[in-house]
C-alpha positions in Angstrom: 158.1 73.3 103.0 158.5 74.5 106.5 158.0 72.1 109.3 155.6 72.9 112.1 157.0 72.9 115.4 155.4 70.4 118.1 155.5 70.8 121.9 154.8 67.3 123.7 153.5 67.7 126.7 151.8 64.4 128.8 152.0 62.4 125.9 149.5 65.1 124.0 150.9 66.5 120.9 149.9 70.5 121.2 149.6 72.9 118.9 150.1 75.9 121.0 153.5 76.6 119.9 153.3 74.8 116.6 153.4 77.2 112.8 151.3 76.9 109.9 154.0 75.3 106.8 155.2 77.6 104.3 153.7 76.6 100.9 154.7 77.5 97.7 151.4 79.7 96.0 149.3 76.5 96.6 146.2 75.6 98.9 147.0 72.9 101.8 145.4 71.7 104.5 145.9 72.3 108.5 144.4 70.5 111.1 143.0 72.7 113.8 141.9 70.1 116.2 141.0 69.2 119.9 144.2 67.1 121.2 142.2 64.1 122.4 139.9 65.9 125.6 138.1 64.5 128.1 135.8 67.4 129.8 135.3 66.3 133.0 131.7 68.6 133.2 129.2 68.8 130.6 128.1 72.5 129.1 131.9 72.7 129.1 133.6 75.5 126.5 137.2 74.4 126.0 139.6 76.3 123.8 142.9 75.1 122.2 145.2 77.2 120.2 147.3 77.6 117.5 150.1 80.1 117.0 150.5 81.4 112.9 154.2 82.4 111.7 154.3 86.2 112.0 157.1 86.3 109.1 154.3 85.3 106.5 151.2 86.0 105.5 148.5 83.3 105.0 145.0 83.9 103.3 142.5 80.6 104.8 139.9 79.8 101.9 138.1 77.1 103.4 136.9 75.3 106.5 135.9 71.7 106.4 134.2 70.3 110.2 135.5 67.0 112.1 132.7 67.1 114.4 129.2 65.2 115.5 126.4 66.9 116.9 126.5 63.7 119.2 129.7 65.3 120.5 130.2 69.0 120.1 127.2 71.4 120.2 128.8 74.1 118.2 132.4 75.5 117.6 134.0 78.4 116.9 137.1 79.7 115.5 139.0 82.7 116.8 141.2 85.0 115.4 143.2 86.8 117.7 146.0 89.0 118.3 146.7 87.4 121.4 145.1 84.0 123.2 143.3 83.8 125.7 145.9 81.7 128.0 149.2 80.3 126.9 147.8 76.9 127.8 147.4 74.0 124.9 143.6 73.7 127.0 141.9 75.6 128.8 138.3 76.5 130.3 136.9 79.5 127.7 133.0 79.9 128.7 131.1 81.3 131.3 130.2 77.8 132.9 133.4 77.4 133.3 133.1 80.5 135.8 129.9 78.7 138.2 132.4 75.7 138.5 133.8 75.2 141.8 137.5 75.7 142.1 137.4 76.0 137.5 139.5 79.0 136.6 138.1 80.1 133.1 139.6 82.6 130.7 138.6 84.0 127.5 138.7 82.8 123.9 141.1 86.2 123.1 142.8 88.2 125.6 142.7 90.9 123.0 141.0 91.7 119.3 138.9 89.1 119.0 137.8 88.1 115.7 135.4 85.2 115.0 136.1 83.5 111.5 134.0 80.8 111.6 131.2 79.0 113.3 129.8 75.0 113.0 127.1 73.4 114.8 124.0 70.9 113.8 126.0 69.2 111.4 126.8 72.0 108.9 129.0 70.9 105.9 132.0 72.5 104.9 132.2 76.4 103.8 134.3 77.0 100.5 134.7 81.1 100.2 134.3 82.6 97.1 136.7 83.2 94.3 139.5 85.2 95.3 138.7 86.4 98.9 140.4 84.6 101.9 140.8 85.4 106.0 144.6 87.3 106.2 146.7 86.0 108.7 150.0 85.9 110.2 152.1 88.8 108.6 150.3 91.9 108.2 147.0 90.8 110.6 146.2 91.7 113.7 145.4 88.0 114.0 148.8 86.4 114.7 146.6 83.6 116.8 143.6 81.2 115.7 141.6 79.5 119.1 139.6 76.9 118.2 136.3 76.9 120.9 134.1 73.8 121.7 131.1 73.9 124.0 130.4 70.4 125.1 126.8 70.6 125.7 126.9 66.5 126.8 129.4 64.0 127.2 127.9 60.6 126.6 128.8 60.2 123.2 132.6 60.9 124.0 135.0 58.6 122.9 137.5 57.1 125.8 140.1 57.9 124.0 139.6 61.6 124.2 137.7 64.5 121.7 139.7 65.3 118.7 136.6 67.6 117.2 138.1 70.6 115.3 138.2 72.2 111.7 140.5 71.2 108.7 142.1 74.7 107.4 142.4 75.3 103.3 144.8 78.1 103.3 147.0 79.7 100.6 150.2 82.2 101.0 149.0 83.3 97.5 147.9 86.9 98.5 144.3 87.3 97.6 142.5 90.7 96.5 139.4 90.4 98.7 139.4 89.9 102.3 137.4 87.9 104.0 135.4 89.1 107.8 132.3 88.1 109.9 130.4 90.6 111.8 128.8 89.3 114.5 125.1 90.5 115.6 123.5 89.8 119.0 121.5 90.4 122.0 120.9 90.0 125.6 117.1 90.1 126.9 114.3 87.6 128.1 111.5 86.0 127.0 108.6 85.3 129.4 106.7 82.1 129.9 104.1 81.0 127.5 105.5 83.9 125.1 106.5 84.9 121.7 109.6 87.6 122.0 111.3 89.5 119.4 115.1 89.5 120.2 116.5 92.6 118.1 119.8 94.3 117.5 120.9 97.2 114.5 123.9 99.0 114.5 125.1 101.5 112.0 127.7 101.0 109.5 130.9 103.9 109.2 133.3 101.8 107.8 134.3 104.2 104.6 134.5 101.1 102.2 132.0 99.1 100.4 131.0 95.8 102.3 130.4 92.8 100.2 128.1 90.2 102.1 128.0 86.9 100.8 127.3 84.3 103.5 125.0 84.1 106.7 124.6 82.1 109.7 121.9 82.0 112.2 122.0 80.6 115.4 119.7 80.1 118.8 119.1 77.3 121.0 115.7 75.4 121.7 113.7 78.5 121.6 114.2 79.7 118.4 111.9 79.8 115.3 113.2 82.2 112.7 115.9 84.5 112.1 116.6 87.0 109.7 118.8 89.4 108.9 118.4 92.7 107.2 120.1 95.8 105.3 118.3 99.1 106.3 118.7 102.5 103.9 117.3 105.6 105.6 115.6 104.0 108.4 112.4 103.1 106.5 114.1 100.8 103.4 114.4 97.1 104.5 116.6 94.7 102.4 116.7 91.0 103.2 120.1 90.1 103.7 118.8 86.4 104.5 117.0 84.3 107.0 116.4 80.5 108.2 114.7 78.3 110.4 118.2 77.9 113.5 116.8 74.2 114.0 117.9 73.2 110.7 121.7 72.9 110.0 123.5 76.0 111.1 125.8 76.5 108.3 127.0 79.7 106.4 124.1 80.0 103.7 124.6 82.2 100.8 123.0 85.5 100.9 119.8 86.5 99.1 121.5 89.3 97.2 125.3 89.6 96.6 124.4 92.9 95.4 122.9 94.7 98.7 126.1 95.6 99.3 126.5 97.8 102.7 128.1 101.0 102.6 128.7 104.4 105.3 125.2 104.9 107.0 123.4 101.9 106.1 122.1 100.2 108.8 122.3 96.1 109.7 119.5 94.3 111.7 118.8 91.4 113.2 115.8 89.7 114.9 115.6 85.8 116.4 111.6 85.6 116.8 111.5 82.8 120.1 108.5 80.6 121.3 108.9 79.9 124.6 105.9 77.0 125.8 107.5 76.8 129.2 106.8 78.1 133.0 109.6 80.3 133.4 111.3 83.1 131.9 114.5 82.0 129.7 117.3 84.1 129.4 120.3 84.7 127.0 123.1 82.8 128.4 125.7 80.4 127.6 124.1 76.7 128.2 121.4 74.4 126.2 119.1 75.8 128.8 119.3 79.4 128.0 118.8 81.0 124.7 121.4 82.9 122.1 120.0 85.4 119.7 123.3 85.7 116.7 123.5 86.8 113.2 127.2 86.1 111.5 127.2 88.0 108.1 130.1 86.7 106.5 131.7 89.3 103.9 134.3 91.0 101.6 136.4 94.4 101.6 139.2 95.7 99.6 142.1 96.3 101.6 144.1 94.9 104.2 141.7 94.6 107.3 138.1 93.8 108.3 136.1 95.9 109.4 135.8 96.9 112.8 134.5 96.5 115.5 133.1 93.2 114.5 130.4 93.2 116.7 126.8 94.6 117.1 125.0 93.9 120.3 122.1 95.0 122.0 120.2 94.8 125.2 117.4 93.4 123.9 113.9 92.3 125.1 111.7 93.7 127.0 113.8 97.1 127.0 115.5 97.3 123.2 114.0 97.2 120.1 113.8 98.3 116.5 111.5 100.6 116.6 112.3 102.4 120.3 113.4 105.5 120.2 114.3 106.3 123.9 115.6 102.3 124.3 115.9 100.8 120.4 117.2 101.8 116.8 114.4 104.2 115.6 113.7 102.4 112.8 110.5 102.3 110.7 108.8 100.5 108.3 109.3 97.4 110.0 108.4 94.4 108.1 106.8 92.2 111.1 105.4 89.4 109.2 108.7 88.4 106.8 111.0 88.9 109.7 109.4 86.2 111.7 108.3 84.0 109.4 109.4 81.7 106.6 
């Protein structure tokens, strides 16, 4: 077995420069973990990362959390052909940016590819038989950048966050790979209001997309959100949907059949209540809202698909149904796309 290289730096053993160990056709475990931080501002996004060994390729079949809510709000894992900075920490959200005299940088400086996602105490995520995220050799993602937004920092140890994800990983190649296309908006919702956040995008990948996990995520705001297959602009599919106060884990998808194929179209709606004075926005902290849909899924062949991302406007100037400023859909099933 190959031994990961370590860089110490300050007494803080980094994995910035450190490899994923060769194994031999068997799963193992990697910890991708924070290296004991202290943020020094709360709604803080830090990112760490870890460089794979671009002589190999590596197939990750599992993701098990080390992470409170009482710490970390959510994470994220990034794959990426290149980081974001060089550094084993640094400032990765746009907070970071309204801090005096805080430099911050992105997760990915290019390809960005988001593999996984944890927050509210979501257990771990086992893929299915046979399908695994490529990396290293043969992937665009030679990088994986492990995000944490640090929404408060009264619960943090004195010793120093070590939140991250354990990695189950194989160099066993395996026939399906794994993606997540992520669905999202900008927009507003008005005071005393109930606002429809909505984004579609059209599918033109040539291959057949096999969906078979889902993820929903808002902040305080947020009621429902569903997610949806659309044939022919008029034929809605439930791909799946979930109350985003309730653990925001992958949940299997209502139908591994709906598969998605050229033409189809994907949409997403986050249905908010918003019982306060002033208008809330989309924006990065616990204040703001997110609207996202993650559809985890499986293709044949050697890459995801992309891009890996379908985002919208949103409210009050995109919709579903607009033609001039929306997706043109009809048929729009109101009721079961806002409630549960």
């Amino acid at each position: 077995m190959a031994l990961r290289e370590l860089v110490w730096f300050s007494s803080i053993c980094l994995t910035f420069l450190g490899f994923i160990p060769a194994i031999q056709g068997e799963e193992a475990h990697f910890p991708l973990l924070m290296p004991r931080v202290l943020p020094e501002n709360e709604e803080s996004y830090l990112c760490t990362p870890l460089r794979i060994n671009e002589d190999q390729s590596y197939f990750i079949t599992g993701f098990n959390p080390n992470v409170s809510t009482h710490v970390a709000h959510h994470m994220l894992i990034y794959g990426c052909e290149e980081p974001g900075s060089m550094d084993p920490i640094w400032n990765c959200g746009e907070m970071a940016a309204k801090q005096p005299g805080v430099v911050s940088e992105q997760p990915c400086k290019s390809k960005p590819n988001i593999i996984y996602a944890w927050a509210h105490e979501a257990p771990k995520l086992d893929l299915p038989k046979d399908v695994g995220f490529r990396i290293g050799k043969d992937s665009s993602i030679k990088y994986l950048v492990l995000q944490v937004h640090y929404g408060k920092l009264d619960n943090l140890p004195s010793s120093g966050d070590d939140s991250g994800v354990f990695l189950q990983f194989t160099e066993k190649p395996q026939p399906k790979v794994a993606g997540v296309l992520l669905l999202g908006t900008g927009g507003l919702a008005p005071p005393h209001s109930t606002t429809f956040f909505e984004t579609a995008c059209e599918i033109d990948d040539p291959r057949v997309i096999h969906p078979f996990a889902y993820r929903v995520h808002t902040h305080a705001l947020g009621k429902v959100v569903s997610g949806w297959r659309v044939q022919g602009k008029s034929k809605w599919d439930l791909i799946g949907k979930k109350n985003p106060q309730q653990p925001q884990m992958f949940y299997p998808v209502e139908h591994e059949e709906n598969v998605l194929t050229t033409g189809d179209v994907i949409a997403a709606r986050c249905t908010m209540v918003n019982s306060r004075d002033e208008t809330v926005y989309i924006g990065s902290t616990n204040n703001d809202e997110m609207c996202n849909f993650y559809l985890m899924y499986w293709v044949d062949g050697g890459e995801p698909i992309s891009p890996n991302t379908c985002f919208t406007p949103g409210p009050p100037n995109w919709s579903w149904g607009g033609w001039a400023m929306g997706a043109g859909l009809e048929n729009i099933p109101d009721e079961a796309a806002s409630t549960l």
